[in-house]
SEMARGU-852811 format. One line per field, with one value per residue (C-alpha): x, y, z. Coordinates in Angstrom, 2 decimals, padded with zeros to 5 digits. Layout:
<pts>
u [X,...]
v [Y,...]
w [Z,...]
</pts>
This chain:
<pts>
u [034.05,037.56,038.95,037.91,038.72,042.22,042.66,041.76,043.98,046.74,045.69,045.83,048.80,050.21,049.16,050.28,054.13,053.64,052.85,055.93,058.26,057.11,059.47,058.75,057.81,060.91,059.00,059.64,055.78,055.05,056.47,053.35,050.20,050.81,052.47,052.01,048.78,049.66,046.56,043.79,041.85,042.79,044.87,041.10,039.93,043.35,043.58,040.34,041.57,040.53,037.05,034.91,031.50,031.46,030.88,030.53,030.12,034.03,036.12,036.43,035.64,037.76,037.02,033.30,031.87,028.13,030.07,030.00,026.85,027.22,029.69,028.72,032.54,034.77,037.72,041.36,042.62,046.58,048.19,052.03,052.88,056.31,056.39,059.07,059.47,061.71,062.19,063.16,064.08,065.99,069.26,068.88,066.96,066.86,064.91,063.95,062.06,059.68,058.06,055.02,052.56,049.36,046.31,045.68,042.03,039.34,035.76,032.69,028.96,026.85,023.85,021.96,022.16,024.99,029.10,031.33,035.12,037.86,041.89,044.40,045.80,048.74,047.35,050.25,053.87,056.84,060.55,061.77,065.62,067.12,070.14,071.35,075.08,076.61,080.21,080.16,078.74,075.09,072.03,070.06,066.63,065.07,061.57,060.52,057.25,053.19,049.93,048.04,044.05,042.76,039.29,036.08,033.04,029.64,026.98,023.30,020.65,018.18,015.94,016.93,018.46,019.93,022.81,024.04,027.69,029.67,033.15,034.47,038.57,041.47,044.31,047.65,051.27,054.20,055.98,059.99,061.64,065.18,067.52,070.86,073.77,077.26,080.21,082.64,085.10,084.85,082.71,080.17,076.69,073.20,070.48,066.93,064.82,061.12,058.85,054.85,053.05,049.37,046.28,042.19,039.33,036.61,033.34,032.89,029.25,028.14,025.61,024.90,022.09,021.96,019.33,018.75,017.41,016.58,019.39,021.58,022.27,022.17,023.34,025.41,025.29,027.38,028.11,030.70,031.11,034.11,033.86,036.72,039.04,040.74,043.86,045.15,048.97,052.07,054.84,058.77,061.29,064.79,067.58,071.59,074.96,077.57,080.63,083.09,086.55,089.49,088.82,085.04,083.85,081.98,080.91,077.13,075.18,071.48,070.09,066.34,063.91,059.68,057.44,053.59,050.24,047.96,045.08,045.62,042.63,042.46,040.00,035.98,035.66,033.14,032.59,029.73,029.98,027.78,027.71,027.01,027.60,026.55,026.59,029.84,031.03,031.79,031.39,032.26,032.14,032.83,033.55,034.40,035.71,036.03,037.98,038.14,041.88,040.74,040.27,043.31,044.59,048.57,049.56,053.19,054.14,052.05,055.28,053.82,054.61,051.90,047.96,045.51,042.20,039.27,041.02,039.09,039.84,038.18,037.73,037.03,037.47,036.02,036.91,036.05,035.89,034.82,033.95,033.93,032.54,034.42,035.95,038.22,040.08,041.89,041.97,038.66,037.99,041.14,039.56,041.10,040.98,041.90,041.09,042.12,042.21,042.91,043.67,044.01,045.86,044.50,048.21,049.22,053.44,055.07,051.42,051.58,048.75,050.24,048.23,048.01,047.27,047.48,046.37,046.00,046.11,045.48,044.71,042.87,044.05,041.60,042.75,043.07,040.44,037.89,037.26,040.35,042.40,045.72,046.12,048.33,048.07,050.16,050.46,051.39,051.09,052.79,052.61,054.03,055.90,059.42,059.32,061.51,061.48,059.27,059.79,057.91,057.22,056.76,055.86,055.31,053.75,053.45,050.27,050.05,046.91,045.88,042.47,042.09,038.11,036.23,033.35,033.04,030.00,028.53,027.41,028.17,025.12,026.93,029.88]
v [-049.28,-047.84,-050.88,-050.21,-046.23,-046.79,-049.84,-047.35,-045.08,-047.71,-048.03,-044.20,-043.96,-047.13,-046.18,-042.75,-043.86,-046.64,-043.86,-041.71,-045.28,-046.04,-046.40,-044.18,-045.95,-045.96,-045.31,-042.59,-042.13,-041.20,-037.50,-036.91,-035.74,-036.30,-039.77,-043.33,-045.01,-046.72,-048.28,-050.74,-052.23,-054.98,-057.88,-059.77,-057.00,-056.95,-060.80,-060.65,-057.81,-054.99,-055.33,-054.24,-055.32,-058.17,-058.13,-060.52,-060.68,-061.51,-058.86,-055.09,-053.70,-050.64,-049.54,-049.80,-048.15,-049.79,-053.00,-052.64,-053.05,-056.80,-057.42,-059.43,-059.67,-056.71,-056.86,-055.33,-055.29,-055.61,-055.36,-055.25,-055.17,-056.11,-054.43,-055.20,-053.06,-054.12,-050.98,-051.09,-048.01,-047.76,-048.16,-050.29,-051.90,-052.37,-053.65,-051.61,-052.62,-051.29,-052.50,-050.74,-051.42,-050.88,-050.12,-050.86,-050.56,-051.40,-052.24,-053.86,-053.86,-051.58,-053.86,-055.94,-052.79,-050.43,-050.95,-048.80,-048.37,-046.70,-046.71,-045.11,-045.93,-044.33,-043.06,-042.06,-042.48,-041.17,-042.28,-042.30,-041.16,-040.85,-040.36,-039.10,-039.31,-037.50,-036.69,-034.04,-034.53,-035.90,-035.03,-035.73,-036.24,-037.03,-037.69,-038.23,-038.24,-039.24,-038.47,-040.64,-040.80,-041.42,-042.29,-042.76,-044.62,-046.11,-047.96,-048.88,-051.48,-049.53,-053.06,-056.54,-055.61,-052.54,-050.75,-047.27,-045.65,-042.55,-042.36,-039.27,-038.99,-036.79,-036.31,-035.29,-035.40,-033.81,-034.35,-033.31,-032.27,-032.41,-031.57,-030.75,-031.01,-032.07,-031.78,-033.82,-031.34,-029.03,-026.25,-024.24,-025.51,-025.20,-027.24,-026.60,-027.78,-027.58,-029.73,-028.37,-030.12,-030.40,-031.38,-031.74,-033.37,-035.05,-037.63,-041.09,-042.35,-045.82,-048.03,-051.97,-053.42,-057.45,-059.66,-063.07,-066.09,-069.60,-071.62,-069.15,-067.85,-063.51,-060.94,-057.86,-054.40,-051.57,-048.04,-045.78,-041.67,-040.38,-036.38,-034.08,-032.40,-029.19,-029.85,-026.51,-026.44,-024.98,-024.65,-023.50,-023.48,-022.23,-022.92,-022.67,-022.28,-025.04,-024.16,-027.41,-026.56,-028.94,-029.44,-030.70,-028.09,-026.28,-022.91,-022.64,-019.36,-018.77,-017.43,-017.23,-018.64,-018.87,-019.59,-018.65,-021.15,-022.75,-025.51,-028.46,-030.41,-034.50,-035.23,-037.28,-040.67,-042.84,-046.66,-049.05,-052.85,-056.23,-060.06,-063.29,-065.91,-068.31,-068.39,-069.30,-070.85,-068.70,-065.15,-063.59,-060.04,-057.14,-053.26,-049.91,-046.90,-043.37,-041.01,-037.09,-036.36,-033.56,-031.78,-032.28,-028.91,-028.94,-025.30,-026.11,-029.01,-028.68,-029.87,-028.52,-032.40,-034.11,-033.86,-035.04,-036.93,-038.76,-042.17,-045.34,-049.07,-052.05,-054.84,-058.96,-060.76,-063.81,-066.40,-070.18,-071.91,-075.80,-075.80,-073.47,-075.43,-078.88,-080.38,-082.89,-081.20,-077.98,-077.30,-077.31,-074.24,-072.25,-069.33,-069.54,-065.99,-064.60,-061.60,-059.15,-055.69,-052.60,-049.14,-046.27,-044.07,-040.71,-039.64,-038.49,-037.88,-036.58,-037.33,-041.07,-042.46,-044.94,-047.50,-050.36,-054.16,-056.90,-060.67,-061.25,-064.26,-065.14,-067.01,-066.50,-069.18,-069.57,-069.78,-073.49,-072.74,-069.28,-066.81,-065.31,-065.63,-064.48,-063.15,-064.08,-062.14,-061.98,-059.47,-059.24,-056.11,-054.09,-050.13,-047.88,-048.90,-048.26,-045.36,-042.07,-040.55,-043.22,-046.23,-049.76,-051.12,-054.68,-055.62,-058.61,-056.99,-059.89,-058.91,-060.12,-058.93,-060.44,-060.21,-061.19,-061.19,-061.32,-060.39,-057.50,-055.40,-058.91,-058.30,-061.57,-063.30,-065.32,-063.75]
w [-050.72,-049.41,-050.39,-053.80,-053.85,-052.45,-055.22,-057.77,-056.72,-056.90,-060.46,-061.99,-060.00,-061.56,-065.24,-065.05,-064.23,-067.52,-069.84,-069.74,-069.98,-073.33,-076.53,-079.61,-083.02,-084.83,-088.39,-089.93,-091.06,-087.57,-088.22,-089.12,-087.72,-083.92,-084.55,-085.58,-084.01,-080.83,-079.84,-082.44,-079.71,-077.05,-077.80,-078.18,-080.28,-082.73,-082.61,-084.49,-086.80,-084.71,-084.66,-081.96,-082.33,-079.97,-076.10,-073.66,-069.64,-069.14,-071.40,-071.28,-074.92,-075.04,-078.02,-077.96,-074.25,-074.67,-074.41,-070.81,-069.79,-071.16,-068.52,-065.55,-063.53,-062.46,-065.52,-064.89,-068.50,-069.08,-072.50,-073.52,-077.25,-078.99,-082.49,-084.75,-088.31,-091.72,-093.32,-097.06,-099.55,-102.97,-101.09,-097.81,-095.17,-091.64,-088.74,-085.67,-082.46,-080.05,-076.85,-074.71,-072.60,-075.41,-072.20,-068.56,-067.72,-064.81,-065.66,-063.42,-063.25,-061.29,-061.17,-064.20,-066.46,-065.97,-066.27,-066.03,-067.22,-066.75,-067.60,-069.84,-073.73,-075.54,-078.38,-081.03,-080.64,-082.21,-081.94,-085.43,-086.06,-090.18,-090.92,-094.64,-094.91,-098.28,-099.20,-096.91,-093.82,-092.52,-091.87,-089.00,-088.01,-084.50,-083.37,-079.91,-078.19,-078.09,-077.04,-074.34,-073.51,-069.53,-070.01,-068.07,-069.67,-068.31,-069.87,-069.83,-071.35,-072.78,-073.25,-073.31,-077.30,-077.09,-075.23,-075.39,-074.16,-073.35,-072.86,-071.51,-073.04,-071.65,-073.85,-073.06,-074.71,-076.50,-079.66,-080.36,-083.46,-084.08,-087.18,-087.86,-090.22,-088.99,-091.32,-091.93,-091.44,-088.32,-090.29,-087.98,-089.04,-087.29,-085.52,-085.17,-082.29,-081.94,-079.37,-078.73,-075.69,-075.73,-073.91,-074.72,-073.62,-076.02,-075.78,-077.56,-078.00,-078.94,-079.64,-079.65,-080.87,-080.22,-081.85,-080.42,-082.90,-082.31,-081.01,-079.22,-082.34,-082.61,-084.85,-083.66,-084.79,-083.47,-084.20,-082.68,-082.89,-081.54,-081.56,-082.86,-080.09,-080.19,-078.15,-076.47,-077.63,-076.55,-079.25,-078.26,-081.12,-081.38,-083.92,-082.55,-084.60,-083.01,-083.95,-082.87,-081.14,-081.03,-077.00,-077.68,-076.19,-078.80,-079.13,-079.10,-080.12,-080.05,-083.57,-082.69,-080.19,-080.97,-078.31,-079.38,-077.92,-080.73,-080.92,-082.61,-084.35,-083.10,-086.14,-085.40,-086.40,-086.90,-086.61,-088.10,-087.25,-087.87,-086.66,-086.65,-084.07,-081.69,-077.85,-076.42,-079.52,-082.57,-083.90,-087.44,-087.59,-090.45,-089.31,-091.35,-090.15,-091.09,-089.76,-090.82,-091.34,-094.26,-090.67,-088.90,-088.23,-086.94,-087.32,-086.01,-088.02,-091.73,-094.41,-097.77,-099.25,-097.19,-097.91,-095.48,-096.58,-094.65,-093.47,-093.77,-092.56,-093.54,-091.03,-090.80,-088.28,-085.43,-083.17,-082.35,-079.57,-079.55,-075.99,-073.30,-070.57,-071.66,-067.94,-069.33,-071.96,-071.75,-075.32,-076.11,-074.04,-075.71,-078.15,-081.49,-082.93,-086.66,-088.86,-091.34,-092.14,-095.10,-094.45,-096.30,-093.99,-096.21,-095.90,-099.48,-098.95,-102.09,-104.05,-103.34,-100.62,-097.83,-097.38,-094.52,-094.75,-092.35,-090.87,-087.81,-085.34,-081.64,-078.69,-075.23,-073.01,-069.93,-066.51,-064.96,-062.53,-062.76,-065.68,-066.55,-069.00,-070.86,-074.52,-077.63,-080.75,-083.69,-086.45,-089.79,-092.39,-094.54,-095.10,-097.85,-100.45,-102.33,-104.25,-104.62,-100.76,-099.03,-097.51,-096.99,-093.81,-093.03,-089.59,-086.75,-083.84,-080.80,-078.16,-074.62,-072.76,-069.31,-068.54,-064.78,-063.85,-060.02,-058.92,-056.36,-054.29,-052.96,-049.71,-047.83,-046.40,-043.24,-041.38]
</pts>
C-alpha cells in the first residue's frame, strides 16, 4: 500500500505541473463564458462522438463515474490532443494551432463491486488574440487563460444490472483580458487590463442500467447530473495611458485600478444515454445533453451583445471489433470506432446562435501482448458561420490517449 500512496503522489504531482503548460484555444469564441470547452470525453469516448454510455472492465469512463464499477484492471488514462482551426470572415482566413494534454487519470477496483477514480481535466481554455488594423492605427485584443477540474469518483453495483456514481470535482483557474489601441503615429492612447481567478467545488451523479439478452447481446442506459457550482472569484482591473517616447521608453500613467471579489455561476447539466451491442464485438449508442447556460452568471465579463440559453448536444456514435481474442491476426482485435455529433452552443452573439457539428473517427490499437492499448481519434466539425462580426470555424482535432491496464492488491500466494 505505500507503494501505491507514494505512486499516487507521483501522479497529482505530475498532473498538476501539465495543467499550467497548456496552450490557449486560439478562437476567438472562447472570450466567452469562461472559455472554449477543452475536454468531450476520452479519446475512446470522442472517437465514438463523445458518447459515454458504454463501459467495460479495461477503460476508465471519465465522463460517466458509475462506469467504474465495470472495471476489473487498475487503468492510468493518458490523453494529448492536437487541434488545428481555419478561421474564415468577410475579409480573410487563417489557420491557428493548439496542442494539450486533454486528461491524465488513475482508476482500479476495490473488490467485485466498487472502483474508484481519480485524475485531473482542463476544462475551458482561452488563448485567442484579434487584431483590427484601420488607417490609423490597430486594435488589439488578447485572451489568455482556463479553468481545470481534479476529481475524485467511486462506484458501486447496486445488483448484477445496475450501477450508481459520484464524482466529487474541484475547479480552479483564471482568465486574462487585454485591449488596447496603438497609433500609427506616436499619439498617447490607453490599454485596459482585466484577469479574475477563481475556484469551486461541485458533485456529478450517475447512473447505468445494463440489460443482458440472449446471446451476449444487452442494452445500455445511462444518465448523468452534473450540479451547478458557484466559483468564488477574484477580479483586478486597471486601465494605463502609454504615452511612446522617441527612446522606447514610454511614459506609463495609471488612470484607475478595480479590485472587488464575486461568484461566478459554472451552470448543471444533464446527460441521458441508450445502447445496443454485443459482447466484445460491437456497440451503437445515442446520447443528449442539456446544459443550463440561461444560468451562467459572469458578473465581470457580461458584453451586452451575447445572450445565454440552455445548450444541448446531440450524440451517435459505436465501435466494431471483428475479434478480440483472434491469436493469429493482429487486425482483427483493432477497435474500429466512428460517430457524430450537433450542438447548439445556446450562445446567441450579435442575435445569431453558433452552432457545432462534427464526425468523428478512431482506433484503439491493443498492446502486442496484455490489455492495453493506445488511442487514435480524428475530428472533423465546423462552428459559426460568416456573417457581419462572426467568424466560421472549421477544425481537425488529432487524439492520442494511452490506456496502460494491470492488475494490483493481489496478495501473492507463494513467495
Amino acid at each position: 500500500m505505500k507503494i501505491f500512496f507514494r505512486f499516487l503522489f507521483v501522479v497529482l504531482v505530475i498532473a498538476t505541473q501539465l495543467s499550467t503548460a497548456q496552450d490557449g484555444s486560439p478562437s476567438p469564441y472562447s472570450f466567452f463564458g469562461l472559455g472554449d470547452r477543452s475536454f468531450k470525453g476520452t479519446t475512446e469516448n470522442i472517437s465514438m462522438g463523445g458518447i459515454s454510455v458504454y463501459a467495460d472492465s479495461i477503460h476508465y469512463n471519465i465522463n460517466n463515474p458509475s462506469a467504474l464499477s465495470r472495471l476489473k484492471f487498475v487503468n492510468l488514462n493518458l490523453g494529448l490532443a492536437n487541434n488545428f482551426i481555419y478561421m474564415s470572415d468577410q475579409t480573410k482566413s487563417q489557420w491557428f494551432s493548439s496542442h494539450n494534454i486533454s486528461y491524465f487519470s488513475l482508476a482500479f477496483p476495490v473488490g467485485k463491486k466498487v472502483g474508484i477514480g481519480m485524475g485531473l481535466v482542463p476544462v475551458n481554455s482561452s488563448g485567442y488574440q484579434i487584431f483590427e488594423k484601420n488607417n490609423l492605427g490597430t486594435y488589439t485584443f488578447k485572451g489568455d487563460g482556463g479553468n481545470s477540474r481534479i476529481f475524485l469518483a467511486a462506484a458501486y453495483q447496486l445488483t448484477k444490472e445496475l450501477s450508481v456514481g459520484v464524482e466529487y470535482q474541484y475547479y480552479f483557474g483564471f482568465l486574462d483580458h487585454e485591449n488596447y489601441w496603438i497609433p500609427d503615429d506616436p499619439y498617447t492612447y490607453t490599454k485596459e487590463n482585466s484577469d479574475v481567478d477563481f475556484t469551486g467545488s461541485g458533485f456529478k451523479f450517475s447512473s447505468m442500467y445494463r440489460y443482458q439478452l440472449r446471446q451476449q447481446h444487452y442494452f445500455n442506459i445511462s444518465a448523468n447530473y452534473r450540479m451547478s457550482a458557484n466559483l468564488a472569484a477574484h477580479y483586478k482591473s486597471h486601465t494605463q495611458l502609454i504615452t511612446p517616447t522617441p527612446t522606447g521608453n514610454d511614459i506609463v500613467e495609471l488612470l484607475n485600478r478595480s479590485d472587488k471579489e464575486g461568484v461566478i455561476n459554472f451552470p448543471a447539466s444533464f446527460t441521458a444515454g441508450l445502447g445496443y451491442g454485443k459482447q466484445n464485438q460491437w456497440f451503437l449508442g445515442v446520447e443528449y445533453q442539456q446544459e443550463n447556460l440561461q444560468n451562467f452568471r459572469n458578473p465581470f465579463f457580461d458584453p451586452a451583445y451575447v445572450q445565454y440559453q440552455n445548450a444541448s448536444t446531440f450524440k451517435l456514435g459505436g465501435f466494431y471489433t471483428p475479434q478480440y481474442n483472434s491469436i493469429t491476426k493482429y487486425w482483427k482485435r483493432i477497435t474500429y470506432r466512428a460517430g457524430a455529433y450537433y450542438k447548439d452552443t445556446g450562445m446567441q452573439i450579435f442575435g445569431s446562435p453558433i452552432t457545432d457539428f462534427g464526425i468523428t473517427f478512431g482506433l484503439s490499437l491493443p498492446a502486442i501482448r496484455g490489455i492495453s492499448n493506445l488511442n487514435l481519434g480524428l475530428e472533423l466539425g465546423q462552428r459559426g458561420k460568416i456573417t457581419n462580426r462572426l467568424v466560421k470555424e472549421q477544425y481537425v482535432n488529432f487524439q492520442i490517449g494511452l490506456s496502460l491496464n494491470d492488475r494490483w492488491f493481489i496478495k501473492r500466494k507463494i513467495n
